[in-house]
C-alpha positions as CSV (number, residue, x, y, z in Angstrom):
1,X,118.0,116.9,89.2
2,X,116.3,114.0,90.9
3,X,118.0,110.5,90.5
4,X,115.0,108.2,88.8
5,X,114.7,104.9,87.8
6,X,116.4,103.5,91.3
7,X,119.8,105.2,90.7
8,X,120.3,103.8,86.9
9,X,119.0,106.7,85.1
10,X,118.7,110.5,85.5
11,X,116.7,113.1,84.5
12,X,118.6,114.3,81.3
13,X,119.5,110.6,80.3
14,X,115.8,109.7,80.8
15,X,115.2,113.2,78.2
16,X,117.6,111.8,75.7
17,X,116.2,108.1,75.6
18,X,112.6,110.0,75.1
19,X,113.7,111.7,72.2
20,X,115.8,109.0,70.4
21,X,113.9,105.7,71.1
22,X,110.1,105.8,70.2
23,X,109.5,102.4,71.1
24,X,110.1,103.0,75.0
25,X,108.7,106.3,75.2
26,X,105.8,105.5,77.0
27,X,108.0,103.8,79.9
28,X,110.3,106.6,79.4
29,X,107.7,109.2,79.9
30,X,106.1,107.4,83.0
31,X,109.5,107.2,84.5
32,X,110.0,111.2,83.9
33,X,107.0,112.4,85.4
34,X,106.6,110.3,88.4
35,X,108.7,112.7,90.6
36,X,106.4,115.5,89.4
37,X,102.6,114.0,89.4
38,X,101.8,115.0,92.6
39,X,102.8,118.7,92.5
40,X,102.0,118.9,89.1
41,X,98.4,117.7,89.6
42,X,97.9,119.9,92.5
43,X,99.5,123.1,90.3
44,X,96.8,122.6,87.4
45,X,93.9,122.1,90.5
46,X,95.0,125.3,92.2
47,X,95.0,126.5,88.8
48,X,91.4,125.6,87.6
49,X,89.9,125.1,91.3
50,X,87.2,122.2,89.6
51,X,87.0,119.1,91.1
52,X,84.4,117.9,88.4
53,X,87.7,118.8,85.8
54,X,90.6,118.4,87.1
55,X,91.0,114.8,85.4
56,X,90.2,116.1,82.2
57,X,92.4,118.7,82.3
58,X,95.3,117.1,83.8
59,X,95.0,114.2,81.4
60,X,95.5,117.0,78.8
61,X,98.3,118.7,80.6
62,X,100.0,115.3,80.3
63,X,99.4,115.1,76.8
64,X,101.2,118.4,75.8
65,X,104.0,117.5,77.5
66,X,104.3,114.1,75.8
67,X,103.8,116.0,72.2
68,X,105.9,118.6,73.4
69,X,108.7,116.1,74.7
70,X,110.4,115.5,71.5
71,X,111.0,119.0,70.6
72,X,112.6,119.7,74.4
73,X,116.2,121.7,74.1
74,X,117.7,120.9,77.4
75,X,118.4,125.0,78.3
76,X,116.8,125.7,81.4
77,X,114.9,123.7,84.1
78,X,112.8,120.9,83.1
79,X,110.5,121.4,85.8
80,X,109.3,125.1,85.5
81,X,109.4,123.9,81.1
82,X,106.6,121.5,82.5
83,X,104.8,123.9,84.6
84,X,104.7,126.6,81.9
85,X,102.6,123.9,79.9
86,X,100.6,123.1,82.6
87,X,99.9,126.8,83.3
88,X,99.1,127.6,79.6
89,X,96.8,124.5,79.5
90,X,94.8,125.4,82.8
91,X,94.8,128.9,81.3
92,X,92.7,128.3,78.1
93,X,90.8,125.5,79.8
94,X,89.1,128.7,81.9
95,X,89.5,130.9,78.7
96,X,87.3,128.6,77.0
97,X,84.5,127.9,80.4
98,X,84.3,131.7,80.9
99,X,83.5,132.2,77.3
100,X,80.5,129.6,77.7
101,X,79.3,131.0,81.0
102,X,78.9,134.1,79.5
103,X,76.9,132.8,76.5
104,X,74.6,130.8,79.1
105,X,73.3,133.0,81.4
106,X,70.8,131.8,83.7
107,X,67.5,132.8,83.9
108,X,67.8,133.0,88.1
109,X,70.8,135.1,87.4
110,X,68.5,137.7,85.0
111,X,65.8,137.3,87.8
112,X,67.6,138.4,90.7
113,X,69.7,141.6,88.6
114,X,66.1,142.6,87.7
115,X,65.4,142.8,91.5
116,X,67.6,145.2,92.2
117,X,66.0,149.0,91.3
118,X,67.9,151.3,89.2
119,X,70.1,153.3,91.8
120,X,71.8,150.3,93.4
121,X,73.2,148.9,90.1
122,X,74.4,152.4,89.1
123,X,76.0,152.6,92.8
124,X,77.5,149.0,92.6
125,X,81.1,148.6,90.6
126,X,81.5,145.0,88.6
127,X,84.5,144.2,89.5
128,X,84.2,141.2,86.6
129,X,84.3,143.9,84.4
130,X,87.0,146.4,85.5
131,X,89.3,142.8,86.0
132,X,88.7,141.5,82.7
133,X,90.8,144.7,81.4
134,X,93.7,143.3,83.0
135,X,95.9,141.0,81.9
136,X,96.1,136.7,82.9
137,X,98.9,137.2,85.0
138,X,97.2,139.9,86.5
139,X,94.1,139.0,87.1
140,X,95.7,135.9,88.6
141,X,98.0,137.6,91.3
142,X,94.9,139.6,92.6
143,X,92.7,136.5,92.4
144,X,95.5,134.4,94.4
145,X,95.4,137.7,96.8
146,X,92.5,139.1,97.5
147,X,90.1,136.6,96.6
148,X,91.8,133.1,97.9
149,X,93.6,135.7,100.4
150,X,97.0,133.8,100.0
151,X,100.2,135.7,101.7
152,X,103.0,136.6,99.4
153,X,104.9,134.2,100.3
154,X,102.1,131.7,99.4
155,X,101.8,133.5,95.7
156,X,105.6,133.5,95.3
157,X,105.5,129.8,95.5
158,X,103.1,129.1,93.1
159,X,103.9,131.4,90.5
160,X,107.5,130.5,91.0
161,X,108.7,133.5,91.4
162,X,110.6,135.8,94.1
163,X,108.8,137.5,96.3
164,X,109.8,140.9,95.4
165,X,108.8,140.3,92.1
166,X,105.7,139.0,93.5
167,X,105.5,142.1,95.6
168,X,106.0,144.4,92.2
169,X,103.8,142.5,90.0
170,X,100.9,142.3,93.1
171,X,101.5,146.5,93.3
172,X,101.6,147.2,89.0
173,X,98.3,145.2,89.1
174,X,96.4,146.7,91.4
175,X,97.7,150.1,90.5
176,X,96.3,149.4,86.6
177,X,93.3,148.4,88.5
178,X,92.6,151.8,90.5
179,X,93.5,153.7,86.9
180,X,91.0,151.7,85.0
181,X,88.5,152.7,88.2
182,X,89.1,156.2,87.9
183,X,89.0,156.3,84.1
184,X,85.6,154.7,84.2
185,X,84.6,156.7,86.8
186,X,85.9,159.9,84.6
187,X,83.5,158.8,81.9
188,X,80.1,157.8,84.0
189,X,81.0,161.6,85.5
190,X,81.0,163.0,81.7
191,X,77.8,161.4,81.0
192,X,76.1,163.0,83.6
């Protein structure tokens, strides 16, 4: 992978010294990261898309890799090892801020849903609530898509993946999405 440490050092020495020397780990760690901070930092803000966070949540992203670091098998590539923690890191970060935005609803919010009259929220679909039967990754590929209206190519990039398999996972989603539509549909239909 990339040559650190001027030349002296790459990554898979700088992996062993990590592992084997506790007293240098910190330098050791610094020295391993630098070529990722930047992407790495903008991953977990795409990721979380909260500028009031994003410190708070990297600084824990870096974290769990440092914890994680000594328990590191060298199989596969370091880089998408790091963005997987990353990922899982940003993930629960918005598990845990949807779960207290749901608990504290706003009394505005109340106001304005009371405003509407009966037939219009019958007539209106929550999309919240048909997407929240998906799965993350799923969810996240028709977020990235229809909501922050990235191309393929785009998405394929940041979920580090191909873009057919982009393509395939952009068409399972949203055809889980139109069957959960029609079975809810089926059932308002039943009730009626």
């Amino acid at each position: 992978m990339n040559i650190l440490n001027n030349g002296l050092l790459n990554e898979v020495d700088l992996l062993n010294i990590f592992q084997n020397n506790r007293s240098k780990r910190n330098e050791i760690f610094s020295l391993l990261m630098k070529p990722y901070w930047s992407s790495l930092y903008s991953r977990c803000m795409f990721r979380i898309n909260d500028r009031s966070s994003i410190d708070d949540v990297f600084q824990d992203v870096l974290l769990r890799i440092y914890q994680a670091l000594p328990k590191y098998c060298h199989q596969g590539v370091f880089r998408a090892w790091i963005y997987t923690i990353a990922d899982n890191v940003c993930y629960s970060y918005l598990e845990k801020k949807i779960k207290y935005n749901k608990n504290n609803i706003s009394i505005e919010n109340i106001e304005a849903v009371s405003n509407y009259n009966q037939v219009n929220i019958e007539d209106k679909i929550d999309l919240g609530v048909l997407l929240d039967e998906l799965s993350h990754s799923e969810q996240e590929i028709i977020d990235l898509r229809f909501f922050q209206d990235l191309t393929l190519i785009e998405i394929s990039d940041i979920l580090c993946i191909t873009i057919s398999a982009c393509k395939m996972r952009l068409y399972r989603a949203l055809k889980l999405l139109h069957e959960i539509l029609f079975r809810k549909k089926c059932l308002v239909d039943l009730q009626h």
